[in-house]
C-alpha positions in Angstrom: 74.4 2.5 91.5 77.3 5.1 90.3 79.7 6.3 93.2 79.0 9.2 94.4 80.6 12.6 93.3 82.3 12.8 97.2 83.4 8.9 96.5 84.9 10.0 93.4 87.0 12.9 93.9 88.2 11.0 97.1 89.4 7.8 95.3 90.9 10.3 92.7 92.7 12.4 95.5 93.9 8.7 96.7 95.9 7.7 93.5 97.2 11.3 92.0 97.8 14.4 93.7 99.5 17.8 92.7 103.7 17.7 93.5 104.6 18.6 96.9 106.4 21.3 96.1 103.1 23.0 94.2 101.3 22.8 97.3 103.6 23.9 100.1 103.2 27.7 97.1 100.2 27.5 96.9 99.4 27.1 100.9 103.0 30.3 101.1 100.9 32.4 98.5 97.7 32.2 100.2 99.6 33.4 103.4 99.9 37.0 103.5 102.5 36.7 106.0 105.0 34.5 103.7 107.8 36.6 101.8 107.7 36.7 98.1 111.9 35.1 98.8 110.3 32.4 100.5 108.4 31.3 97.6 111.3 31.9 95.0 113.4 29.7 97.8 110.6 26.7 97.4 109.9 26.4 93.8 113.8 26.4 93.5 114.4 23.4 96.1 112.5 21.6 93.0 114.9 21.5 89.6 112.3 20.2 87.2 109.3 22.8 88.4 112.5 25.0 88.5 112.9 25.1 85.1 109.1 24.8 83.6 108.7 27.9 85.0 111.5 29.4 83.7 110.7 28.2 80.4 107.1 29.7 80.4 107.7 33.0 81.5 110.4 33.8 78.8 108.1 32.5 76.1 106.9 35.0 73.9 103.7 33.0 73.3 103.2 33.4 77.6 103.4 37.4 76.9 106.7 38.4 79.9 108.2 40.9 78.2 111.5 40.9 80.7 113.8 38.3 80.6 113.7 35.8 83.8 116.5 34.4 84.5 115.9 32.8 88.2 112.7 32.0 90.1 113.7 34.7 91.9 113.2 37.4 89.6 110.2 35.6 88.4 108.6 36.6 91.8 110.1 39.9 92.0 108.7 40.7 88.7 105.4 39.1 88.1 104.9 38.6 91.7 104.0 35.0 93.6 100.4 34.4 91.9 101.2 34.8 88.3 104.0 32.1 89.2 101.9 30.1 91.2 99.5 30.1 88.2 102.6 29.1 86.0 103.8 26.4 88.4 100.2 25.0 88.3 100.4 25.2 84.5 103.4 23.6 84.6 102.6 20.9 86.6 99.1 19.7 85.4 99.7 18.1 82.3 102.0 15.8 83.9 99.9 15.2 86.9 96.8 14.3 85.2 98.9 12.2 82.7 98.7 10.3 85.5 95.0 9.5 85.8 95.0 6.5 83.1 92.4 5.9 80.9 90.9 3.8 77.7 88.3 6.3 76.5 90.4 9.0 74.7 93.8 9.7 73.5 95.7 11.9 76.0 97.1 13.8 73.1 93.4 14.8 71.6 92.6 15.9 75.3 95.5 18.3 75.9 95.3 19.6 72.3 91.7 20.9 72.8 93.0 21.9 76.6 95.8 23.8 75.5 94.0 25.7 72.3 91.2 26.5 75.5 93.7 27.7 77.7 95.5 29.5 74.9 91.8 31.3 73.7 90.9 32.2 77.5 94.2 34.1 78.2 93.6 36.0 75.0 90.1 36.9 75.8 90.9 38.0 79.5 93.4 40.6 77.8 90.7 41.5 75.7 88.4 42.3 78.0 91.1 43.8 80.1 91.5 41.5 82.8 93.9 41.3 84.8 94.3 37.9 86.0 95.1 36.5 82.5 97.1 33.9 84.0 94.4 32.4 86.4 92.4 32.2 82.5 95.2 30.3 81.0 95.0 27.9 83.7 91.3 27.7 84.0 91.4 26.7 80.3 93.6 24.2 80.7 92.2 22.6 83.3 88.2 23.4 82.4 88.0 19.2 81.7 89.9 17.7 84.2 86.4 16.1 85.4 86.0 14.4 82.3 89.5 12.6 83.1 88.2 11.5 86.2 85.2 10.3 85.4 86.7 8.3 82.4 89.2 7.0 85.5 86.6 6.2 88.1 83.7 5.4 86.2 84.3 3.9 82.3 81.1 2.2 81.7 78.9 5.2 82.0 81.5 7.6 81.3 81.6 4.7 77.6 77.6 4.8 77.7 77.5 9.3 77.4 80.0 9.6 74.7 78.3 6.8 72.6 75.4 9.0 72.9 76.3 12.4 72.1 78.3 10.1 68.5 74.6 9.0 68.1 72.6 11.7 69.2 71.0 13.7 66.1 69.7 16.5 68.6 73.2 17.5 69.4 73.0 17.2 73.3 75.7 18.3 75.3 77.8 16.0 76.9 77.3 17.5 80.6 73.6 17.4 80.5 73.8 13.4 79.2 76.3 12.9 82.2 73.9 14.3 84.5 71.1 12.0 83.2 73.2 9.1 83.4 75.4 9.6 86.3 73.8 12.1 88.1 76.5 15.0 88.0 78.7 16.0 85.1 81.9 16.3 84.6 82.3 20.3 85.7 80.9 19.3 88.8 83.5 17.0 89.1 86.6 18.7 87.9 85.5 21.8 90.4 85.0 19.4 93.6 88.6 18.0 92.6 89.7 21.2 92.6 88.5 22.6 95.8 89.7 19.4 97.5 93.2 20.4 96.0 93.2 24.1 97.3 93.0 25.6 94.0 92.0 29.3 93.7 88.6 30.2 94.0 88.2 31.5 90.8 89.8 27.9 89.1 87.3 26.2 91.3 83.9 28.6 90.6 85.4 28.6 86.9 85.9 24.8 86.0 82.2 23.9 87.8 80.6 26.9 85.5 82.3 26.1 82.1 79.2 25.3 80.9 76.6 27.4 82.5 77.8 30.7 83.8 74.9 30.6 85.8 76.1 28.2 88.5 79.7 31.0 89.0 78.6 33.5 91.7 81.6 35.5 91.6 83.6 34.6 88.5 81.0 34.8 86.2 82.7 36.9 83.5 85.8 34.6 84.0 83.3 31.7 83.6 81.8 33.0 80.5 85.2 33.8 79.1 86.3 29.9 79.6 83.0 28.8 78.0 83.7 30.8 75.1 87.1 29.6 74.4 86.0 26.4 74.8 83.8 26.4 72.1 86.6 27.9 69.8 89.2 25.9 70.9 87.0 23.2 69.0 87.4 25.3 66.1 90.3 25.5 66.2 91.0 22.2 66.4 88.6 21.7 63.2 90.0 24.4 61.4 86.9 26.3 61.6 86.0 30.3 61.5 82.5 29.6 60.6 80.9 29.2 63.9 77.5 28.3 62.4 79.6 24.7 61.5 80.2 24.1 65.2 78.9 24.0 68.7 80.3 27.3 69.4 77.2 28.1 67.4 75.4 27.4 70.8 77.0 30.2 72.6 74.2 32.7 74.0 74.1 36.8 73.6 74.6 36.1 77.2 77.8 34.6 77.4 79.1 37.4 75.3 77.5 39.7 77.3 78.7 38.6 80.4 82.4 38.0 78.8 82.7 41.6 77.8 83.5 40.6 74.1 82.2 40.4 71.3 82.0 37.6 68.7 84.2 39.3 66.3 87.5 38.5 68.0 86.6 34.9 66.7 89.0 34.7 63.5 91.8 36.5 65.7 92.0 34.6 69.3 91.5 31.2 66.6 94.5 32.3 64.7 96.2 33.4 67.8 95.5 30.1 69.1 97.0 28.6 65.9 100.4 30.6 66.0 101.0 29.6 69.7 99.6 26.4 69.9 103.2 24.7 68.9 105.1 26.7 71.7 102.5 25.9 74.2 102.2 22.1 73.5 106.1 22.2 74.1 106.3 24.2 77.4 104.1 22.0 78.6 105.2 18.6 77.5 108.6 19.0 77.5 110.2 17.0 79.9 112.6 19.2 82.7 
């Protein structure tokens, strides 16, 4: 009998966590009574954070338009949750690089994350959102269940990939998790990130990557996250025909519900393409 999903997230929460430092902002930000200097003061105790964060919000590609030139500025400016949302940025790749696994190649996962969380932050703008940031993370981080579940449980997690490769009906991937495991990995990846204090909106977002219908107050967010998904695999293939893909299987719904329409495809893909490079080294670049 497979673990549970409880089992799961607690054995992940066990062996990798989110740095210290990320969570003593995270708990400051969430306390309206904290100073925006006492948050500037933290994320500086921490040289390597420090600097990631510096890094991403004077790229171009991360869309500051002033340049930052201390984390205190970087508060004063774009105030404590768009750097909180940077610092998490920041820190996820290498955090999860740290959930091993012999099922796929680390770099395959963070290219389709990054094109995702790329897409998603140019979608949010498009539909005039403000919290474009929260997107770009939510994209990133819209399959860290999948790393977990390739962690905890290989030999299923083996037994739903082989499927989809032989599957002629093109079934998605979460609905053969559920039948074989009994929750996918959204479900996961959300539960992970409640237990770690995320925002509400990363945790309603993650679980409902799939099926806007499980978000309850995110939904457009959701449906924005699901859509980028889907042409973040275009992206990755090259791809503005979505007929050739599985963003074919996006609904009037999810457009709907996004606020978009489908002909921002060939731009946010190309936008994804110039930016991709500058991303990928933000985020892998070592402090």
């Amino acid at each position: 009998m497979a673990a549970s999903l409880d089992e799961i997230v607690k054995d992940i929460n066990d062996l990798v966590s989110l740095p210290g430092v990320f969570v003593r902002v995270n708990e400051m930000v969430n306390d309206p009574q904290c100073s925006m200097t006492k948050v500037g003061e933290v994320i500086s105790q921490d040289p390597g954070l420090t600097m990631r964060v510096l890094r991403m919000a004077n790229s171009p590609a991360y869309g500051i338009s002033k340049e930052i030139d201390s984390v205190a500025k970087a508060v004063t400016i774009i105030g404590t949750e768009r750097v909180r949302d940077i610092a998490l940025a920041t820190s996820a790749v290498e955090t999860f690089d740290g959930i091993p696994n012999d099922l796929v190649s680390m770099d395959d996962f963070w290219m389709h994350s990054i094109y995702c969380a790329i897409i998603a932050k140019h979608l949010g703008t498009k539909a005039k959102l403000k919290n474009t940031d929260g997107l770009f993370v939510a994209g990133l981080l819209h399959d860290i269940g999948q790393l977990v579940l390739f962690k905890e449980l290989p030999d299923l997690s083996r037994k739903c990939l082989e499927y989809i490769l032989d599957d002629t009906e093109n079934t998605e991937l979460q609905n053969v998790e559920q039948e074989l495991i009994g929750f996918d990995h959204a479900m996961v990846g959300s539960a992970l990130a409640e237990v770690w204090q995320l925002t509400p909106m990363l945790v309603e977002v993650i679980g409902a990557h799939h099926d806007i219908q499980r978000a309850k107050t995110y939904q457009q967010e959701s449906a924005i996250v699901k859509i980028a998904n889907s042409l973040a695999v275009m992206a990755e293939l090259n791809a503005t025909d979505i007929e050739e893909t599985d963003a074919a299987i996006l609904t009037d719904e999810d457009w709907s519900t996004a606020d978009i329409a489908p002909d921002v495809i060939k731009e946010a893909i190309e936008h994804a393409h110039t930016t991709y490079k500058e991303v990928q080294n933000l985020l892998m670049a070592k402090p």
